[in-house]
Backbone as ProteinMPNN parsed JSONL, in Angstrom:
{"seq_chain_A": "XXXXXXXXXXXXXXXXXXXXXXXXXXXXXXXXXXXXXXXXXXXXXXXXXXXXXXXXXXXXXXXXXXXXXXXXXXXXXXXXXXXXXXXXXXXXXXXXXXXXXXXXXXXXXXXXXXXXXXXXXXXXXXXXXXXXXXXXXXXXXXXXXXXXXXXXXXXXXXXXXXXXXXXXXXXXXXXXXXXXXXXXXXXXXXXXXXXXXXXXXXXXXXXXXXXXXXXXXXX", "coords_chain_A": {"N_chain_A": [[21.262, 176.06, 25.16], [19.622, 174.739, 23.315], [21.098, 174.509, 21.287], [22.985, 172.538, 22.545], [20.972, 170.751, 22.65], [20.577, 169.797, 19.86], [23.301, 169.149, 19.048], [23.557, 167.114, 20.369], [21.099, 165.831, 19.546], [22.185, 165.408, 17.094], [24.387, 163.993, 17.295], [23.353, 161.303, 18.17], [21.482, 160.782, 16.491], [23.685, 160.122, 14.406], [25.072, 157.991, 15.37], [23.187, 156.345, 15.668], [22.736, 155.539, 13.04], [25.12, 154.381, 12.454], [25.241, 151.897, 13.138], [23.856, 150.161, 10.885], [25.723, 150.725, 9.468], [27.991, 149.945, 9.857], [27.828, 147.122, 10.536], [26.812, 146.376, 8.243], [29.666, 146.776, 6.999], [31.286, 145.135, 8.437], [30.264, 142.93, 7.452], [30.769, 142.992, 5.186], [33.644, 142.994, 4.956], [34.608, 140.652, 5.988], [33.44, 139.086, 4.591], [34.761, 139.171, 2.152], [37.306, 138.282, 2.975], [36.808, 135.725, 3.067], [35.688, 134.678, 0.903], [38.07, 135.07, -1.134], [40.087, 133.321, 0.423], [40.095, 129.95, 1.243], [37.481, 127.438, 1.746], [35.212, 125.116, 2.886], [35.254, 121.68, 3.182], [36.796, 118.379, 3.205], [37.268, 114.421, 2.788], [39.861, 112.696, 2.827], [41.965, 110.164, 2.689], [44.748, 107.419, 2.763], [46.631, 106.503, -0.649], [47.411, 105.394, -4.133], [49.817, 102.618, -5.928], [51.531, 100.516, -4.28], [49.513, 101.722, -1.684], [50.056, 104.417, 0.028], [51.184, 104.071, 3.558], [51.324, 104.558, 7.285], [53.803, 104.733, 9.446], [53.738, 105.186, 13.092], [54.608, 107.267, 15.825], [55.095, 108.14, 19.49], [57.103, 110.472, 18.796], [57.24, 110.904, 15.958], [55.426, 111.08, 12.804], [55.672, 108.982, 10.303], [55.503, 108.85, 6.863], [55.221, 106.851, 3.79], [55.24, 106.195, 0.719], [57.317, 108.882, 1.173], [56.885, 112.035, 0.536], [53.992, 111.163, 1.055], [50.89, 109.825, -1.178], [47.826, 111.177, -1.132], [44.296, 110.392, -1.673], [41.219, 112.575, -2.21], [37.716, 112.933, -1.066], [34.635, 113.578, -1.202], [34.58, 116.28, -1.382], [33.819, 119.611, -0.431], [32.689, 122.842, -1.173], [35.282, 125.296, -2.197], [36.816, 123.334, -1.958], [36.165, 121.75, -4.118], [37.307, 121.837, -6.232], [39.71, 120.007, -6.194], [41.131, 116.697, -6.391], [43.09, 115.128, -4.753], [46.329, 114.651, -2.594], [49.498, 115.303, -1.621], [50.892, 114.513, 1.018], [52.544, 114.904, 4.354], [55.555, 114.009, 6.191], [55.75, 114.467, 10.132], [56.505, 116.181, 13.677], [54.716, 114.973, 16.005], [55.123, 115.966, 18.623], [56.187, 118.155, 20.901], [54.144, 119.781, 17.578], [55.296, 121.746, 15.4], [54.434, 124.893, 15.01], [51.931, 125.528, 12.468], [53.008, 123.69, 10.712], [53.532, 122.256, 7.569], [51.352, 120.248, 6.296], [49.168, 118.696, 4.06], [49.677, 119.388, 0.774], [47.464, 120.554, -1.38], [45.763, 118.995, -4.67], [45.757, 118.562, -7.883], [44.959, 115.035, -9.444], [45.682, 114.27, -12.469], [47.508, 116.562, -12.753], [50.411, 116.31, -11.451], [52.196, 118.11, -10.663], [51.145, 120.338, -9.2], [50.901, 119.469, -6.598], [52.736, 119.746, -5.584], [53.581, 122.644, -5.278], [53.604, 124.165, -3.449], [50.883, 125.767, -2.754], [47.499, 126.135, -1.659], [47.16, 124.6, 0.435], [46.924, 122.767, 3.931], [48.006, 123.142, 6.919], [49.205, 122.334, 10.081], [48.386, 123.344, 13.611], [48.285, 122.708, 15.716], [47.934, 119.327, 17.759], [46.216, 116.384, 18.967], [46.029, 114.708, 21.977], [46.203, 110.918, 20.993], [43.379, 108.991, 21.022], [42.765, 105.771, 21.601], [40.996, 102.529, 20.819], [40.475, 99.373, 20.709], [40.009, 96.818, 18.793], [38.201, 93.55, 16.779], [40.608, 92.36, 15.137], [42.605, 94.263, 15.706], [43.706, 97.648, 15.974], [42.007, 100.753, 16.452], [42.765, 104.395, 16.106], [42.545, 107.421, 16.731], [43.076, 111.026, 16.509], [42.335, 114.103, 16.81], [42.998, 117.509, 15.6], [43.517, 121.184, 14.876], [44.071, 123.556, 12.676], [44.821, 125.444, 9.74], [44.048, 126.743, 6.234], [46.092, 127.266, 3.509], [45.778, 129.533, 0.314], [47.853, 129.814, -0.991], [47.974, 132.859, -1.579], [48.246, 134.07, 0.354], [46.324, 134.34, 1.848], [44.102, 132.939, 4.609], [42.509, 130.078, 6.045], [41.027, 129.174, 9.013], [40.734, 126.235, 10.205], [39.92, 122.387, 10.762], [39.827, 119.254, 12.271], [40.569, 115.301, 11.901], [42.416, 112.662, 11.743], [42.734, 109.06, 11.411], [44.058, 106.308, 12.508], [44.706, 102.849, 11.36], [45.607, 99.975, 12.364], [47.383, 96.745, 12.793], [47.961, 95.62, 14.939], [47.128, 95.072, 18.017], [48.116, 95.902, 20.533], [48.693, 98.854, 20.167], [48.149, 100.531, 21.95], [50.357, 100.159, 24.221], [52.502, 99.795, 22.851], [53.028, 102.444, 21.693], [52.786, 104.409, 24.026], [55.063, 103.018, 25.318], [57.088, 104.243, 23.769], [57.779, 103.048, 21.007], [56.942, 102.224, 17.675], [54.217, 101.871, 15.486], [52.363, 100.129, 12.454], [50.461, 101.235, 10.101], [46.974, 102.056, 8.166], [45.436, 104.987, 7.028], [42.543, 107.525, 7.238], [41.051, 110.385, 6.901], [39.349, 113.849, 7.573], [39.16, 117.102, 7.056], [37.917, 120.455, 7.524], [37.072, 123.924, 7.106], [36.731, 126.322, 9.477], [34.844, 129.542, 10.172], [33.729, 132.806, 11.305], [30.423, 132.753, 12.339], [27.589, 134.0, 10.788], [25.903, 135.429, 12.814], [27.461, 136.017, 14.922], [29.111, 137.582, 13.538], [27.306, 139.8, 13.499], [26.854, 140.554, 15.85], [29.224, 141.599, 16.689], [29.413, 143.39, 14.953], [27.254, 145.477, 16.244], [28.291, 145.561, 19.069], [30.675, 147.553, 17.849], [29.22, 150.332, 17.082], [28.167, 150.707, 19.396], [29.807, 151.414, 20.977], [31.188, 153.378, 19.119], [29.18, 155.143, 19.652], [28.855, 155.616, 22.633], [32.128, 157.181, 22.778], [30.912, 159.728, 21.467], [28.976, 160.898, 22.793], [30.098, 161.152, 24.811], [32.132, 162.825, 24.072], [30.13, 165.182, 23.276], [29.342, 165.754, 25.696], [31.356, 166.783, 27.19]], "CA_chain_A": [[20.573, 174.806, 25.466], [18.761, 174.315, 21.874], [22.459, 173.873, 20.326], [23.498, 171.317, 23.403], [20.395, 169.591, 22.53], [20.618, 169.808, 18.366], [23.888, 168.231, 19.006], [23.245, 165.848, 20.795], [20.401, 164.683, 18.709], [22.67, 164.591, 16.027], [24.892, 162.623, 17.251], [22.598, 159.846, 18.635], [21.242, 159.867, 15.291], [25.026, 159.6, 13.729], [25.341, 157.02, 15.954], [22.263, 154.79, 15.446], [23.053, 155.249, 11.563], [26.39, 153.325, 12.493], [24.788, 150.214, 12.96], [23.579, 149.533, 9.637], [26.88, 150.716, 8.398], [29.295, 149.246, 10.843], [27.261, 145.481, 10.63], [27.351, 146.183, 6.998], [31.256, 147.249, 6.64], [32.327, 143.876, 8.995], [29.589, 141.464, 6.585], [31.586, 142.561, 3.828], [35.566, 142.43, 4.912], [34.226, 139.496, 6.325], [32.815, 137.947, 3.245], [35.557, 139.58, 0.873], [38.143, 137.54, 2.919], [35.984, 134.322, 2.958], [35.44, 134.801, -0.272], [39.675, 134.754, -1.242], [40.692, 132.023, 1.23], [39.736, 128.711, 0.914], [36.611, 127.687, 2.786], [34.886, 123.942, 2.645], [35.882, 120.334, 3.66], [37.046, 117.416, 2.238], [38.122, 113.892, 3.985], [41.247, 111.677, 2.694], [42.853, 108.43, 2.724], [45.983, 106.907, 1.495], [46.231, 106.717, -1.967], [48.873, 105.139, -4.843], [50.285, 101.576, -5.73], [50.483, 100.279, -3.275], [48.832, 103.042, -1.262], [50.401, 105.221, 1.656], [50.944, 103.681, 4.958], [52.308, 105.825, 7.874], [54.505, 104.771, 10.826], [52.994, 106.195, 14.028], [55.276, 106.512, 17.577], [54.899, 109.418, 20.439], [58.164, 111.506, 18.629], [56.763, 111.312, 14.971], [54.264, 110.218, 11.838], [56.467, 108.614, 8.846], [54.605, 108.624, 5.22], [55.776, 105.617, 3.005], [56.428, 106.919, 0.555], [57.344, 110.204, 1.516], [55.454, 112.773, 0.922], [52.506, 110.288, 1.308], [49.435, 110.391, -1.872], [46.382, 110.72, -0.371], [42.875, 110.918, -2.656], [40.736, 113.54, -1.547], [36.581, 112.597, -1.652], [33.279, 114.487, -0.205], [34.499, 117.686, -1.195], [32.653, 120.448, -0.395], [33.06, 124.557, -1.008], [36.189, 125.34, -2.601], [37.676, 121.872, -2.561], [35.71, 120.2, -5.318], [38.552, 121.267, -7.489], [40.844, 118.81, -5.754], [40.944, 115.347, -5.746], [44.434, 114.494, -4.334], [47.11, 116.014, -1.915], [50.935, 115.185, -0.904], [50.612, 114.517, 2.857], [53.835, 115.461, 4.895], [55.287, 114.119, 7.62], [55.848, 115.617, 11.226], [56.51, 115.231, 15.053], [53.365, 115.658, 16.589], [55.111, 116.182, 20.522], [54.716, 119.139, 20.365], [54.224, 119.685, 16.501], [55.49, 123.304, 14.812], [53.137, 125.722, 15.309], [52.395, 125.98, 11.194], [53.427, 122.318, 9.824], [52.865, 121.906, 6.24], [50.398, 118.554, 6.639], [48.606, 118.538, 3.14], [49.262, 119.692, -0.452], [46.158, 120.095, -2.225], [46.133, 119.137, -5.78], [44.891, 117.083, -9.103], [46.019, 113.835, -9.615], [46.167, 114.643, -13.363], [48.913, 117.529, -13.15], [51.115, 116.411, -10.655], [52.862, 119.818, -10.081], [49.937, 121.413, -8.293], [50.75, 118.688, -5.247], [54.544, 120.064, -4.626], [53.553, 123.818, -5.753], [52.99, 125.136, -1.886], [49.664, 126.68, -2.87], [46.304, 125.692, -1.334], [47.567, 123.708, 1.732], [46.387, 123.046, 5.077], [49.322, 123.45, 8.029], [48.303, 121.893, 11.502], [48.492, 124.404, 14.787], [47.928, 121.588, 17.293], [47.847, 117.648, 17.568], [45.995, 116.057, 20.284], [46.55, 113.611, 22.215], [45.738, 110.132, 20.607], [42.78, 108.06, 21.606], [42.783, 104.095, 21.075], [40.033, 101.392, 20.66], [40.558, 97.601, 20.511], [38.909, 95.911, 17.711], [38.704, 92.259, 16.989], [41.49, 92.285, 14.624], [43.54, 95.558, 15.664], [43.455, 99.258, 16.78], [42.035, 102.313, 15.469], [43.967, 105.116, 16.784], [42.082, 109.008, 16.842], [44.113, 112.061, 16.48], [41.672, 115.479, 16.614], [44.13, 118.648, 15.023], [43.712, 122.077, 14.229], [45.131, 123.878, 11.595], [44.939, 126.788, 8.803], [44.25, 126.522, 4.734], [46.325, 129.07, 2.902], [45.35, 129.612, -0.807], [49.146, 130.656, -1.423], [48.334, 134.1, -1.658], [48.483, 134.732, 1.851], [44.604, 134.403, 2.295], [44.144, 131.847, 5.267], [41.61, 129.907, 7.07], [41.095, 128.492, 10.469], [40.487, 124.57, 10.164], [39.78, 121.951, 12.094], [39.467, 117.897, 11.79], [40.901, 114.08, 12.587], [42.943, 111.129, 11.419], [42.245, 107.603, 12.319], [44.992, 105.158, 12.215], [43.995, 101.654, 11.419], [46.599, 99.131, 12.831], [46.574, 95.06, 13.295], [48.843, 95.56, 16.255], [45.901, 94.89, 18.88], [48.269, 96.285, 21.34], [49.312, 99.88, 19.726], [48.28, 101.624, 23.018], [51.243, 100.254, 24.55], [53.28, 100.193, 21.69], [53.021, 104.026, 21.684], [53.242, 105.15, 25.194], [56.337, 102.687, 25.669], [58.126, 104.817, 22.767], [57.353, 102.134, 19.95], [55.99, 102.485, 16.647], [53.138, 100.816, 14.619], [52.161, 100.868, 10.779], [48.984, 101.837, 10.129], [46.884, 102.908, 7.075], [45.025, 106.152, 7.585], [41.65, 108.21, 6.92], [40.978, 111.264, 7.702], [38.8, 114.571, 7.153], [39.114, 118.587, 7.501], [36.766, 121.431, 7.356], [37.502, 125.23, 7.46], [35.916, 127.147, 10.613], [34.958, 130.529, 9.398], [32.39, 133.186, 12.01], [28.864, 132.833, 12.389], [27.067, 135.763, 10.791], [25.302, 136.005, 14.246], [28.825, 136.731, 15.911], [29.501, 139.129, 12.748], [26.164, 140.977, 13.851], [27.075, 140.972, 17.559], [30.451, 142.323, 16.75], [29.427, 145.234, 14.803], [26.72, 146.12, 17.005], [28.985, 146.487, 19.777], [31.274, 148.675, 17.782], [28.527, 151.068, 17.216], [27.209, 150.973, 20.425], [31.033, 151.827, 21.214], [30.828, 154.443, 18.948], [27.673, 156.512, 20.415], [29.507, 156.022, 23.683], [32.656, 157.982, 22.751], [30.389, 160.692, 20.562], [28.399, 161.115, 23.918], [31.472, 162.129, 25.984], [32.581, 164.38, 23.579], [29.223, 166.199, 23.24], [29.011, 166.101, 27.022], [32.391, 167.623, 27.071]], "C_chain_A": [[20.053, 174.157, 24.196], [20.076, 173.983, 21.088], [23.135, 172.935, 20.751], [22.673, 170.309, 22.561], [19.98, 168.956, 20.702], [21.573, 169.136, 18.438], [23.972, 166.973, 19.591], [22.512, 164.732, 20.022], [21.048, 164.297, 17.569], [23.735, 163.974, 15.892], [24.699, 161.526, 17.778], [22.256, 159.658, 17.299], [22.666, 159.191, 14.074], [25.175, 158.363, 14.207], [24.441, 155.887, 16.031], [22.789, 154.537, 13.518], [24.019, 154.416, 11.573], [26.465, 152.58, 12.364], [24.53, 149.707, 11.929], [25.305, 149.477, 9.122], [28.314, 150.068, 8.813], [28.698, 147.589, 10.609], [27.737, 145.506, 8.829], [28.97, 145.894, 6.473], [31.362, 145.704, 7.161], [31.717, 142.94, 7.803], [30.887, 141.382, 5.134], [32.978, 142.546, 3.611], [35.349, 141.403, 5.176], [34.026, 138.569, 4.912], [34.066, 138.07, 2.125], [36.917, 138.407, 1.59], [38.149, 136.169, 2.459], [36.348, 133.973, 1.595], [37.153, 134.784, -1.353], [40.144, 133.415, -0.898], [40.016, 130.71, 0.726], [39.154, 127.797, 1.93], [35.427, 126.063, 2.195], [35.555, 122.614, 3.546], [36.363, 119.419, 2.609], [37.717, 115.997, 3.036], [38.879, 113.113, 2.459], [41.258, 110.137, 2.927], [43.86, 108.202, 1.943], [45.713, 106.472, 0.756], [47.385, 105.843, -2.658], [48.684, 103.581, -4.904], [51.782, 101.209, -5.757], [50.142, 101.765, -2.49], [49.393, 103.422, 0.002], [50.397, 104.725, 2.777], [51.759, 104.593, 5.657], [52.555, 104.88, 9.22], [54.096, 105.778, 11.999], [53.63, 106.064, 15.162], [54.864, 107.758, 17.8], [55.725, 110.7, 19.189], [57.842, 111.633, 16.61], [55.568, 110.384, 14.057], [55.194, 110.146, 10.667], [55.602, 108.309, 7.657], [55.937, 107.439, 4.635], [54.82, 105.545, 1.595], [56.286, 108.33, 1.363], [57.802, 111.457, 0.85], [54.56, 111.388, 0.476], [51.562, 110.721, 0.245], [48.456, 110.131, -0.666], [45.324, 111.509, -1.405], [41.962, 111.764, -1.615], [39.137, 112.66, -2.246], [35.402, 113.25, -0.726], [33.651, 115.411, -0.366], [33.729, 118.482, -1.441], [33.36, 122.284, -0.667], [34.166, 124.375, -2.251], [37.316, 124.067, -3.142], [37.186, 121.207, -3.672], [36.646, 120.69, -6.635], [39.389, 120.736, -7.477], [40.755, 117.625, -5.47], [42.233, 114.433, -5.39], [44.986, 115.563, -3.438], [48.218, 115.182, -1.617], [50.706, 115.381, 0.547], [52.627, 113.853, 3.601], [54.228, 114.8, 6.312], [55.789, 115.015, 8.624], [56.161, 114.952, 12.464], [55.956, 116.426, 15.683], [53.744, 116.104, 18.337], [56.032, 117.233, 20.355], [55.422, 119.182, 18.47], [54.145, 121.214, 16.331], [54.222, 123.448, 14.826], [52.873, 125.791, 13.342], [52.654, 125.035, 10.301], [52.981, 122.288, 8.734], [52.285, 120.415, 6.291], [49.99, 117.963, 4.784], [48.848, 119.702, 2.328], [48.425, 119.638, -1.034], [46.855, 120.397, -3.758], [45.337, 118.475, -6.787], [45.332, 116.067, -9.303], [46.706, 113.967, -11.385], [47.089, 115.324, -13.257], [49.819, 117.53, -11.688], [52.04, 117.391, -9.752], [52.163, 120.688, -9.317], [50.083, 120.809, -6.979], [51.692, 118.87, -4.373], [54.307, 121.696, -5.037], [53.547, 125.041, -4.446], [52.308, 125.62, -1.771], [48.36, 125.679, -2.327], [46.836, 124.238, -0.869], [47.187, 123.703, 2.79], [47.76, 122.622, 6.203], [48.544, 123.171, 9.343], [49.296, 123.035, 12.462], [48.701, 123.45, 15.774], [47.29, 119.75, 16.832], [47.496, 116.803, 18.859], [46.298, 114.735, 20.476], [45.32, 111.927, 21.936], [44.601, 108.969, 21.765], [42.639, 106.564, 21.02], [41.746, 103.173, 21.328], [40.343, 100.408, 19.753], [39.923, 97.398, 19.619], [39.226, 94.642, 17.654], [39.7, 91.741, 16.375], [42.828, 93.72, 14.839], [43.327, 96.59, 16.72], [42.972, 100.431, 16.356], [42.422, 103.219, 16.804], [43.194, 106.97, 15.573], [42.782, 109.918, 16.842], [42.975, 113.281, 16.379], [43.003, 116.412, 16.429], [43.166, 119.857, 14.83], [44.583, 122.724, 13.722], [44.908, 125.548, 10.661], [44.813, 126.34, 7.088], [44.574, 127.835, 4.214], [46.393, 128.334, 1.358], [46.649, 129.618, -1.603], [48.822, 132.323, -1.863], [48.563, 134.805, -0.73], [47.0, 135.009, 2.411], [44.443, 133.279, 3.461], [43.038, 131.527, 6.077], [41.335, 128.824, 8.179], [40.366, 127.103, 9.655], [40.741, 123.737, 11.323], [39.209, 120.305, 11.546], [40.346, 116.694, 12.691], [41.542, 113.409, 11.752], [42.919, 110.482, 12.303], [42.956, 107.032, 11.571], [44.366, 104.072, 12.251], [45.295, 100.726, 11.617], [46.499, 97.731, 13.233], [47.237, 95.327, 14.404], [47.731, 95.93, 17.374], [46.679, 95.622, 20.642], [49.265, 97.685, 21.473], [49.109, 100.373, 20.576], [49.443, 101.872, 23.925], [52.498, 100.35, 23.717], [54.263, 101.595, 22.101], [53.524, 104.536, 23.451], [54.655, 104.841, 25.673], [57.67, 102.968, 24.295], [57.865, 104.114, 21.586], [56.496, 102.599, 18.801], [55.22, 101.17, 16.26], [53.028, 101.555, 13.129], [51.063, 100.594, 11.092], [48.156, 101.901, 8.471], [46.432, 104.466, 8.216], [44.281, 106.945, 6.803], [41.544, 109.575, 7.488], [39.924, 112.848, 7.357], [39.337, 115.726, 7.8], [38.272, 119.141, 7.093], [37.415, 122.906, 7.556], [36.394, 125.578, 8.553], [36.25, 128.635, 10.248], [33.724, 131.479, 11.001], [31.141, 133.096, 11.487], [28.429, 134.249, 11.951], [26.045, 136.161, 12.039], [26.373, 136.518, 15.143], [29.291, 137.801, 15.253], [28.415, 140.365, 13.439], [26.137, 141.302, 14.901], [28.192, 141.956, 17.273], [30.202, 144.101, 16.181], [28.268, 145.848, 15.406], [27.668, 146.636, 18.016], [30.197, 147.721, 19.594], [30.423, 149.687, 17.569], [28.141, 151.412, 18.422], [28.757, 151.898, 21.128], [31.151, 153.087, 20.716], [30.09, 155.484, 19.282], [28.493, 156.536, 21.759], [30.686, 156.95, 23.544], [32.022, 159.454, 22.282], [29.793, 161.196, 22.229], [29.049, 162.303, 24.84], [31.458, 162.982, 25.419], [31.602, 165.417, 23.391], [29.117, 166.624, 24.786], [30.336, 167.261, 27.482], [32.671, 168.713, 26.86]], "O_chain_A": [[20.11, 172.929, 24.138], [20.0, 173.115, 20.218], [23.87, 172.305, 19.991], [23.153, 169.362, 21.939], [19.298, 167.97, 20.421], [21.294, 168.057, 17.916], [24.486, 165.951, 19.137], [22.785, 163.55, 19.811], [20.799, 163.244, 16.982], [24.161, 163.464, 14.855], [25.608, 160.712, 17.94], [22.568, 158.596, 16.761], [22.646, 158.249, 13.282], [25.449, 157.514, 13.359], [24.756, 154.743, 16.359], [23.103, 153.469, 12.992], [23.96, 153.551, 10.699], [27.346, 152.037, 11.698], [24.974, 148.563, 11.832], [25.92, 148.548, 8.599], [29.345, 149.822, 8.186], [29.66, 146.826, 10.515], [28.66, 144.889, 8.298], [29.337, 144.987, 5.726], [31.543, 144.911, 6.237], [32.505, 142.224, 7.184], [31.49, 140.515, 4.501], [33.539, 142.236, 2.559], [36.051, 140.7, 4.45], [34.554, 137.528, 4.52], [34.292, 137.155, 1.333], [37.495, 137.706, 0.76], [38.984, 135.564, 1.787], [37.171, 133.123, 1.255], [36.991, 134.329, -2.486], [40.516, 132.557, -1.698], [39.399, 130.714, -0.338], [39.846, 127.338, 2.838], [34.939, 126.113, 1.066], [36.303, 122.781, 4.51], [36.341, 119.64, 1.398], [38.607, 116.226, 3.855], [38.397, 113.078, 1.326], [40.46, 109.288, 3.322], [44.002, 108.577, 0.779], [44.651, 105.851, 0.801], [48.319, 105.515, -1.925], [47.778, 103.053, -4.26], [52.722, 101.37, -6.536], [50.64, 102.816, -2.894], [49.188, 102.736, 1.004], [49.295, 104.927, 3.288], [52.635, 105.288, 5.143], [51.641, 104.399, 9.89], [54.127, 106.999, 11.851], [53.492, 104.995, 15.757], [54.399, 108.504, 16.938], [55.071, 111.655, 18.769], [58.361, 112.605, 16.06], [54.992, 109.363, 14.433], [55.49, 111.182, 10.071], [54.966, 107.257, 7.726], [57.111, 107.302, 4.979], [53.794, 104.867, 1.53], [55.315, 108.713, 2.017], [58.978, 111.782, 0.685], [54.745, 110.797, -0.588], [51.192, 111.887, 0.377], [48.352, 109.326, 0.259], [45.375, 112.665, -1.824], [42.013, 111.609, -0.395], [39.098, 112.028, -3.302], [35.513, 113.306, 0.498], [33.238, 116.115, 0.555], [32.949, 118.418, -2.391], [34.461, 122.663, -0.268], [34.021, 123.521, -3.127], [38.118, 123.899, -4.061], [37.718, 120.201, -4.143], [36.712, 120.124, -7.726], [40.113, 120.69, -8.472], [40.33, 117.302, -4.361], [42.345, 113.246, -5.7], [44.618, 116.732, -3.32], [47.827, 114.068, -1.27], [50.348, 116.439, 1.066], [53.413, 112.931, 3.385], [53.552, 114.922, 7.334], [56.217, 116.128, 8.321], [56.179, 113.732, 12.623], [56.165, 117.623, 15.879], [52.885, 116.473, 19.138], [56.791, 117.043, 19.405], [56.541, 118.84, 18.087], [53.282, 121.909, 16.867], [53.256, 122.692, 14.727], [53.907, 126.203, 12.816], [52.585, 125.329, 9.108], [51.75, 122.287, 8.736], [53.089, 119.483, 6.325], [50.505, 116.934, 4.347], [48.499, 120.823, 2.699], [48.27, 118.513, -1.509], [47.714, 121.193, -4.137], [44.303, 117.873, -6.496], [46.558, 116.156, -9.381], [47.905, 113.812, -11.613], [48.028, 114.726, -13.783], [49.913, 118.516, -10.958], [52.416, 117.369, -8.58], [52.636, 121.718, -8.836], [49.507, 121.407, -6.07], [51.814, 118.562, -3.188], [55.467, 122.095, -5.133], [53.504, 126.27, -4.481], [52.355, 126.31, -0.753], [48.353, 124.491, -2.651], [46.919, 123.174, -1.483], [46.898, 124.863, 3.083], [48.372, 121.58, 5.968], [47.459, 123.683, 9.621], [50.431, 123.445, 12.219], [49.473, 123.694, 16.701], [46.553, 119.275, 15.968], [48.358, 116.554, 19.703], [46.666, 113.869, 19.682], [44.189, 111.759, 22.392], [44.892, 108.403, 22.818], [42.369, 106.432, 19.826], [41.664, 103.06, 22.551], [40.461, 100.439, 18.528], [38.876, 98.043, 19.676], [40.246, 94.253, 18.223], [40.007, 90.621, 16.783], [43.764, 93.924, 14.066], [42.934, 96.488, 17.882], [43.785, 101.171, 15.802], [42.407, 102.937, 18.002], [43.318, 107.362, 14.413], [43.69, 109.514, 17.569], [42.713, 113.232, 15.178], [44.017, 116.103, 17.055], [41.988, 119.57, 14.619], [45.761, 122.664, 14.073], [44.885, 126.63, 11.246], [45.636, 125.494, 6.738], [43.996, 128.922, 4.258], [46.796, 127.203, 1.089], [46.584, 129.442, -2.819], [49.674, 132.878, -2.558], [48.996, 135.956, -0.775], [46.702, 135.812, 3.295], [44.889, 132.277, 2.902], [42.525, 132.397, 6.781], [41.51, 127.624, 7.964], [39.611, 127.132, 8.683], [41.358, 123.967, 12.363], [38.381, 120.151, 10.648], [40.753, 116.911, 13.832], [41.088, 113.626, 10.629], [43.0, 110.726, 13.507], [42.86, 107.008, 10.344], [43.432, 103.998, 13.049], [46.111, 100.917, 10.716], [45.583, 97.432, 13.998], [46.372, 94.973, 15.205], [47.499, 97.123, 17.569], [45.998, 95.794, 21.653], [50.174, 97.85, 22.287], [49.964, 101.258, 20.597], [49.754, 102.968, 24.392], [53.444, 101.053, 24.073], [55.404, 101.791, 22.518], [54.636, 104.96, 23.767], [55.4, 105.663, 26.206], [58.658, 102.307, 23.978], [57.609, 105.01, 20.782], [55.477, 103.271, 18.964], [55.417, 99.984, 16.528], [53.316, 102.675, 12.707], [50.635, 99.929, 12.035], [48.944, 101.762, 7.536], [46.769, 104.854, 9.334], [44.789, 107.304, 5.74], [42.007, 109.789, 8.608], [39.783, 112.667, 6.147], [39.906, 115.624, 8.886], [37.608, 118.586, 6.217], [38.405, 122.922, 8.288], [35.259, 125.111, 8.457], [37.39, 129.054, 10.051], [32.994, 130.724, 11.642], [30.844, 133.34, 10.318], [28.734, 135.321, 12.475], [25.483, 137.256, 12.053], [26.157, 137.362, 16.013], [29.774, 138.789, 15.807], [28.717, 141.511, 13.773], [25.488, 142.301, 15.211], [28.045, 143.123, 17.636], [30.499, 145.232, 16.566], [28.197, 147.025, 15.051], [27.958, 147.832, 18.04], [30.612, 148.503, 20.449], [31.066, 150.578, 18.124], [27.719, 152.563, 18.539], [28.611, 152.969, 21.717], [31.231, 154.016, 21.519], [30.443, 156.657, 19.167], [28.868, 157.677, 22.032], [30.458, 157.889, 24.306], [32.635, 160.423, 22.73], [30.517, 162.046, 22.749], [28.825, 163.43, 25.281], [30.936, 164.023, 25.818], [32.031, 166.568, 23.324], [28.82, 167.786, 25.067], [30.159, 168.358, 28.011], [33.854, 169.057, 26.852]]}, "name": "protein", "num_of_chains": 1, "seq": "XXXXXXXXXXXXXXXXXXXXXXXXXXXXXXXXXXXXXXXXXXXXXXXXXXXXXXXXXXXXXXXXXXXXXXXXXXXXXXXXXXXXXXXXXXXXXXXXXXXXXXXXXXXXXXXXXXXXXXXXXXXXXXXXXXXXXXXXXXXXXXXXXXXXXXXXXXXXXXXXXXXXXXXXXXXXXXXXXXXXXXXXXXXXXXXXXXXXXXXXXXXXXXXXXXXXXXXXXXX"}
């Protein structure tokens, strides 16, 4: 009975020790990936002379030129070493899971904008919302996406482009197959966990842990 209950206590106490070291262990694969990938915002607009306009119908988005400049400005985190990107086009119904969207780059060394490194790739393209104005249309797009560093480091993202169009009647335009030109603004952000969901998570693997240790002492 005194060796049931010696083990036992020592593996409740193995098992509360977990918590520090299990919350700890996730903070820091957690942070060590963060900390690789490429983690911030930054919004856009067409760029160049004359500057980027994009063709917009249901079956795709045309850059003019193509690949499309676009200046990068508000960057935050990791981006403030970029102030440009090569913007790609695509067909957003449905749009590859993965799309290369944006080259990040410098405008000084042009080679960093076609290099495939530190890019953001859209996952999903929603469906466009439209508002009248007194001269036109702006035209909403919400996306998510992914920024990979090129080393194979990657992070969840998430943002919008807004078409600006004189065509006061791009809603039908669009639904009846038709394109419009446009310019176009736009912003992204990386989405990374909450260290309150890191600290939930490795609590419940600890708590997971003392539950298997349990059995097996009961065993």
């Amino acid at each position: 009975m005194i060796n049931f209950k010696s083990r036992f206590l020592n593996a409740t106490l193995a098992a509360t020790a977990a918590i520090p070291l299990a919350t700890a262990g996730l903070f820091t694969s957690a942070g060590s990936a963060q900390a690789a990938a490429l983690n911030g915002g930054f919004n856009y607009g067409g760029a160049g002379f004359p500057a980027t306009t994009v063709a917009v119908s249901k079956t795709s988005l045309k850059f003019a030129p193509s690949p499309g400049l676009a200046s990068l400005s508000l960057q935050s985190g990791d981006f403030t070493a970029f102030n440009a990107a090569n913007i790609f086009n695509g067909t957003p119904n449905p749009w590859t899971a993965g799309s290369l969207f944006l080259d990040l780059g410098v405008f000084a060394t042009p080679g960093t904008l076609t290099d495939g490194a530190n890019t953001f790739s859209l996952t999903s393209f929603n469906t466009p919302t439209f508002s009248v104005q007194t001269a036109g249309t702006n035209v909403r797009v919400n996306y998510l996406g992914f920024f990979d560093d090129g080393s194979g480091n990657k992070t969840n993202a998430e943002g919008y482009i807004t078409f600006v169009t004189q065509d006061i009647n791009a809603e039908t335009t669009y639904n009846n197959g038709g394109t419009f030109d446009a310019t176009f603004t736009g912003l992204v952000v990386s989405t990374v966990p909450e260290p309150a969901a890191l600290l939930g998570l490795g609590a419940v693997g600890a708590v997971m842990a003392m539950s298997r240790r349990r059995k097996n002492f009961v065993q």
